[in-house]
C-alpha positions in Angstrom: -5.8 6.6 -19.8 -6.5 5.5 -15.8 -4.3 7.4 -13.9 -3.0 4.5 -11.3 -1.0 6.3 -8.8 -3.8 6.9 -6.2 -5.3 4.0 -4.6 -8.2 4.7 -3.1 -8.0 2.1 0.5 -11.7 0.6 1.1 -11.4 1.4 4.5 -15.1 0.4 5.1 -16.7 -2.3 7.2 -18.0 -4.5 5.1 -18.0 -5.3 1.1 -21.5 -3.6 0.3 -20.0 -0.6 1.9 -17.0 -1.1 -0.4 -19.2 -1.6 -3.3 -20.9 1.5 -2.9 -17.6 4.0 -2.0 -16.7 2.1 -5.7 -19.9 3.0 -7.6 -19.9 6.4 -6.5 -16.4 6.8 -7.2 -17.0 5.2 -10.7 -14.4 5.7 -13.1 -12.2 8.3 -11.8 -10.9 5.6 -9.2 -8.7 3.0 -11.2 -6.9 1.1 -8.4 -8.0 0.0 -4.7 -6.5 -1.2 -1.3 -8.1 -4.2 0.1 -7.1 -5.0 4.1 -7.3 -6.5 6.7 -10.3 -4.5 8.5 -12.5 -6.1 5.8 -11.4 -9.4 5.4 -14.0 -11.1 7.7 -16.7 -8.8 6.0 -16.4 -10.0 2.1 -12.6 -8.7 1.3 -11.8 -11.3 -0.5 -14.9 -11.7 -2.8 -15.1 -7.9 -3.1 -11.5 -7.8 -4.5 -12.5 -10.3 -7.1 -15.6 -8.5 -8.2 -13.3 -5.4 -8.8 -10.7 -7.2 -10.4 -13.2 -9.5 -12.3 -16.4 -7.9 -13.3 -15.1 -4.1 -13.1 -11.3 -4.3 -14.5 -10.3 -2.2 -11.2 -6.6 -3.3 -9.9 -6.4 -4.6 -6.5 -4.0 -4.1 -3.6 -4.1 -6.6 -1.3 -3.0 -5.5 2.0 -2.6 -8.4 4.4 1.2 -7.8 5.6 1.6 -10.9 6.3 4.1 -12.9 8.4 5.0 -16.2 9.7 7.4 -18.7 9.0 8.4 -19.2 5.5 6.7 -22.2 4.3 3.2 -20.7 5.5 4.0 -17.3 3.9 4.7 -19.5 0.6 1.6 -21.6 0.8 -0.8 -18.3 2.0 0.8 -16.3 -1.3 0.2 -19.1 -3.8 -3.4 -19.0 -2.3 -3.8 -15.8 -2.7 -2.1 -15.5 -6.2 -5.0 -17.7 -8.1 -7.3 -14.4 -7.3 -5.2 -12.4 -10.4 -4.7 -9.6 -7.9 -1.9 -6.9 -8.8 -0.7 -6.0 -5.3 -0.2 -8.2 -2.0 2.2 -6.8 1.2 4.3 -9.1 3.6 6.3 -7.7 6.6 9.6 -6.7 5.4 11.8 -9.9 7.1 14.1 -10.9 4.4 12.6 -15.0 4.7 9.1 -13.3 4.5 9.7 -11.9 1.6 11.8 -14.8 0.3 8.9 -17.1 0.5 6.6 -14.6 -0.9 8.3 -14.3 -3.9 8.1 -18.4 -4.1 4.6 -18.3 -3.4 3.8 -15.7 -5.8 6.2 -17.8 -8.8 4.2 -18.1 -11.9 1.6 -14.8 -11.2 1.7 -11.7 -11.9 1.2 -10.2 -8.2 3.8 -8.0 -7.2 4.6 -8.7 -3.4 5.5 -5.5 -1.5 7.6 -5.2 1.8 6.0 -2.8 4.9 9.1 -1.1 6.0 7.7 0.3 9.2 4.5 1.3 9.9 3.6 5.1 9.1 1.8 5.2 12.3 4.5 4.9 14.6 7.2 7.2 15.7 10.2 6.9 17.5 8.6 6.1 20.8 6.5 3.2 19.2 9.9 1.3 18.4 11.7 1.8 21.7 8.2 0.0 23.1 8.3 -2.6 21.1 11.9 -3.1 21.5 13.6 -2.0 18.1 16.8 -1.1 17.8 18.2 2.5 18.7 18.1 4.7 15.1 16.5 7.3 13.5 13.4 5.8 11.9 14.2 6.9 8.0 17.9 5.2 8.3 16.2 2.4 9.7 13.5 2.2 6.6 16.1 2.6 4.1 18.1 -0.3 5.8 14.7 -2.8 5.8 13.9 -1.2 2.4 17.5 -2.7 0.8 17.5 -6.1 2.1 13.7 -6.5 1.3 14.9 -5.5 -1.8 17.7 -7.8 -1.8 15.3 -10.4 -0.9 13.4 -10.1 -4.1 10.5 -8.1 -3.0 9.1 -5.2 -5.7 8.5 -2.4 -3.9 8.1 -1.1 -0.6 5.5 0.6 1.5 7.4 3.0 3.1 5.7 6.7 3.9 6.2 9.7 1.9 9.0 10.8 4.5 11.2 8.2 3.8 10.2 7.9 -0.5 13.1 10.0 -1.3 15.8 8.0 0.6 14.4 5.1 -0.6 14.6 5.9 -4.3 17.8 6.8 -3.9 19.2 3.6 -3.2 20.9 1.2 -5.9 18.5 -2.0 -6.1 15.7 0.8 -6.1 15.8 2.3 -9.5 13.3 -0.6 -10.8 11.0 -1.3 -7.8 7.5 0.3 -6.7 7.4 2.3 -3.3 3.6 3.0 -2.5 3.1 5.7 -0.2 0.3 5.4 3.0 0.0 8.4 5.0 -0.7 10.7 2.4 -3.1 13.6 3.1 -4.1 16.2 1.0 -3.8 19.9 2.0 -5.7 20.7 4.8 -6.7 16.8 5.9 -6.2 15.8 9.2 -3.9 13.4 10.4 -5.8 10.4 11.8 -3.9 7.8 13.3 -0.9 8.6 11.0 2.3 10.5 12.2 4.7 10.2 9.0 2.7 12.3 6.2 3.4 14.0 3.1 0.7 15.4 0.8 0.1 13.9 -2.7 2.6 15.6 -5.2 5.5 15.7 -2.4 5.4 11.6 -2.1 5.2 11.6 -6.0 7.7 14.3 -6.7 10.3 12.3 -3.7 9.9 9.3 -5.9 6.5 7.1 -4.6 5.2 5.7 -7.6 1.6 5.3 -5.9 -0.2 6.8 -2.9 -2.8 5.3 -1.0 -5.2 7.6 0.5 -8.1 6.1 2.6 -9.9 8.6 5.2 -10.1 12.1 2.7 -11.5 10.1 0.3 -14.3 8.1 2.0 -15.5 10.0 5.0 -15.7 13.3 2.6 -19.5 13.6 1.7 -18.7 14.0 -2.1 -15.8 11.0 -2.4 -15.4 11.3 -6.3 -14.8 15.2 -6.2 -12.5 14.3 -3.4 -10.6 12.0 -5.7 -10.4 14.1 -8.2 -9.0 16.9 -6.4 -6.3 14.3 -5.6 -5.7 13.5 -8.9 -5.9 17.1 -10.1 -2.9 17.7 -7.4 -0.5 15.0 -9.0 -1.5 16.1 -12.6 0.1 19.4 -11.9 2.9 18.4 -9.5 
């Protein structure tokens, strides 16, 4: 059986590129992020060839946000593609409307908390309220949850807090800014490796940059993989 807990993000320009990381990755890679660096290079089509022709599940990561009746006609658009994952900013009438969109489809819609590439700093510049970031993610996380949404993106930092809350005990939390042992950082500053986020309660990871830029991606996913197995 596919072990679905790591999605492997196609960080990559364009869909050949994506098409390749996903042949050489081949069947050790069951589940794949889809954003919005590629969506003007073949996103779309390459999530439905991976979805379609190659049974691979699809996170769509658009994190969208607007006003509710465009987040509800932008979901049900995207929810004729039979995709398994789609995010939305966590505003409780985004994620409202999301659900409405995605009525009748199997996409679950998933709330970004806060992004795991800012810190502290990042909020008082863009003029968020006064708080330590993981009480803050916890609060988003319950009234997205509230809202309807299933599951959060939250990162691995904040997993545990987040599982611990009431409306949590039946919704995803999928976990950016995870890096194996050793990796570097990139642009992310909340990070966990692979079996902490799992063992604090993420029921998926997304790992983008180990995976791709290595030379040999599908050893790199299955070192991953070997990690959560014996976590």
């Amino acid at each position: 059986m596919m072990d679905d807990r790591l999605i492997v993000a196609l960080d990559v320009p364009n869909a050949p590129a994506g098409q390749d990381l996903a042949a050489q990755l081949g069947d050790a890679v069951n589940f794949y992020k889809i954003g919005l660096g590629m969506l003007t290079g073949g996103g779309l089509a390459l999530a439905n060839e991976l979805k379609q022709e190659h049974g691979k599940r699809i996170f769509l990561d658009m994190k969208l946000f607007d006003i509710s009746a465009t987040i509800e006609a932008a979901v049900r658009g995207l929810a004729q593609f039979d995709l398994d994952f789609l995010t939305v900013h966590g505003d409780p009438h985004v994620v409202d409307a999301a659900k409405q969109g995605a009525a009748g489809s199997d996409m679950k819609i998933l709330a970004v908390t806060i992004l795991t590439s800012l810190d502290r700093n990042d909020l008082d510049a863009c003029q968020i309220r006064a708080g330590d970031i993981s009480d803050l993610v916890t609060t988003r996380a319950s009234r997205a949850f509230e809202a309807g949404a299933d599951g959060v993106i939250a990162s691995p930092q904040e997993a545990a807090m987040i599982r611990a809350l009431p409306l949590a005990h039946d919704r995803l939390i999928v976990t950016p800014g995870v890096r194996p042992a050793g990796a570097e950082m990139g642009d992310q500053k909340r990070v966990a490796t692979p079996a902490r986020a799992i063992a604090d309660g993420a029921d998926h990871i997304v790992v983008g940059r180990p995976v791709w830029q290595s030379p040999t991606p599908r050893l790199a996913a299955e070192t991953i993989l070997a990690e959560l197995n014996g976590a």
